[in-house]
C-alpha positions as CSV (number, residue, x, y, z in Angstrom):
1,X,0.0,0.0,0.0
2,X,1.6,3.5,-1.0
3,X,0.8,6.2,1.4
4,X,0.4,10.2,0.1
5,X,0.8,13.3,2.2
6,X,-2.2,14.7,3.1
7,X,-1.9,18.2,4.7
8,X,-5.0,19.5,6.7
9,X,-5.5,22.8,8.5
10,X,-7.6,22.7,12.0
11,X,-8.5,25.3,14.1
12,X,-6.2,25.8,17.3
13,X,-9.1,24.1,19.4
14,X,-9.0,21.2,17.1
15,X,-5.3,21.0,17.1
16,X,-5.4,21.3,20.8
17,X,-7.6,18.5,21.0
18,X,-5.6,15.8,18.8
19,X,-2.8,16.6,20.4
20,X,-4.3,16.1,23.8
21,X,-5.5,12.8,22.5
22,X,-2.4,12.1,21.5
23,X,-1.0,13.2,24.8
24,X,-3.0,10.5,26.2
25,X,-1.0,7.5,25.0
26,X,-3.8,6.0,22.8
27,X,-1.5,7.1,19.7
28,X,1.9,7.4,18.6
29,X,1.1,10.7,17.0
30,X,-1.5,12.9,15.2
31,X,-1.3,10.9,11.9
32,X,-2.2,7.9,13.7
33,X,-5.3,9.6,15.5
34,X,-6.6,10.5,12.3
35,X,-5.9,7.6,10.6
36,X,-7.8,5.6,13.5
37,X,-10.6,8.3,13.2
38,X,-10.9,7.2,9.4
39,X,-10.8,3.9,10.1
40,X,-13.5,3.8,12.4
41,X,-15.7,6.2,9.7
42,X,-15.1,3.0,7.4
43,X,-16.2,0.8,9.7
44,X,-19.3,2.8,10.7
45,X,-20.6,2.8,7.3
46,X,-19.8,-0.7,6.5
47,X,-21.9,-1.5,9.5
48,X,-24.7,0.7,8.6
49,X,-24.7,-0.6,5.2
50,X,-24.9,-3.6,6.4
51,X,-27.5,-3.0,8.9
52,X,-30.0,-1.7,6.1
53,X,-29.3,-4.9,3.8
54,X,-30.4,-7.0,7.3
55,X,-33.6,-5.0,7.8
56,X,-34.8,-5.0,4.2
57,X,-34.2,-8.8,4.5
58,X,-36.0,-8.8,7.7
59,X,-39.1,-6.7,5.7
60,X,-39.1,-8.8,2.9
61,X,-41.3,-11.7,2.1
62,X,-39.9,-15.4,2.6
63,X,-38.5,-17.7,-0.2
64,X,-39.9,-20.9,0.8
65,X,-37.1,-23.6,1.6
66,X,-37.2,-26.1,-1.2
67,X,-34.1,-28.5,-1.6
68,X,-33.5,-26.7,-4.4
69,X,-33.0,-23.1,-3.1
70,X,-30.5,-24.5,-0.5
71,X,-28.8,-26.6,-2.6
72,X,-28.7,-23.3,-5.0
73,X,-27.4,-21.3,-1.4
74,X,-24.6,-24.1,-1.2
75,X,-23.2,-23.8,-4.4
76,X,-23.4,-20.1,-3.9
77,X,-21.3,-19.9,-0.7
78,X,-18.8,-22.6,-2.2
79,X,-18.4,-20.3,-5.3
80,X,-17.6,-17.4,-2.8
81,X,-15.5,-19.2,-0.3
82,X,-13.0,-20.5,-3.2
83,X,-12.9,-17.1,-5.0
84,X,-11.5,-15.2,-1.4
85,X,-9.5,-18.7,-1.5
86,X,-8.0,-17.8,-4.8
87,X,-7.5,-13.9,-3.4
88,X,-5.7,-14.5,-0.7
């Protein structure tokens, strides 16, 4: 992974506030901070994204479990688990 420079500007309050963060010893600097703070704004949305596919599954009407449709869900998942099986 290749990194970039990213240069921000923050108001002295903000600035004060990373650095007190920092401070703190939950990070090895003010880079780090943020890029935790980023990292967690991923995860958020990921979760959130997530939590809307769960509910309109939840509101949706139900497939009726034949043989068929779970033999069709385990060829499915086998097709998924050998593709991150060939990714990694």
């Amino acid at each position: 992974m290749t990194s970039r420079t990213l240069s921000i500007a923050l108001p002295q309050a903000l600035e004060a506030y990373v650095e007190e963060r920092v401070a703190e010893g939950g990070y090895r600097s003010p880079e780090d901070y943020l890029r935790a703070l980023i990292r967690e704004d991923q995860e958020r949305r990921v979760r959130g994204a997530l939590e809307k596919l769960l509910l309109e599954g939840l509101e949706s009407e139900p497939e009726p479990v034949t043989p068929e449709y779970l033999a069709e869900l385990r060829r499915e998942a086998e097709e998924r688990i050998a593709r991150r099986r060939r990714k990694a």
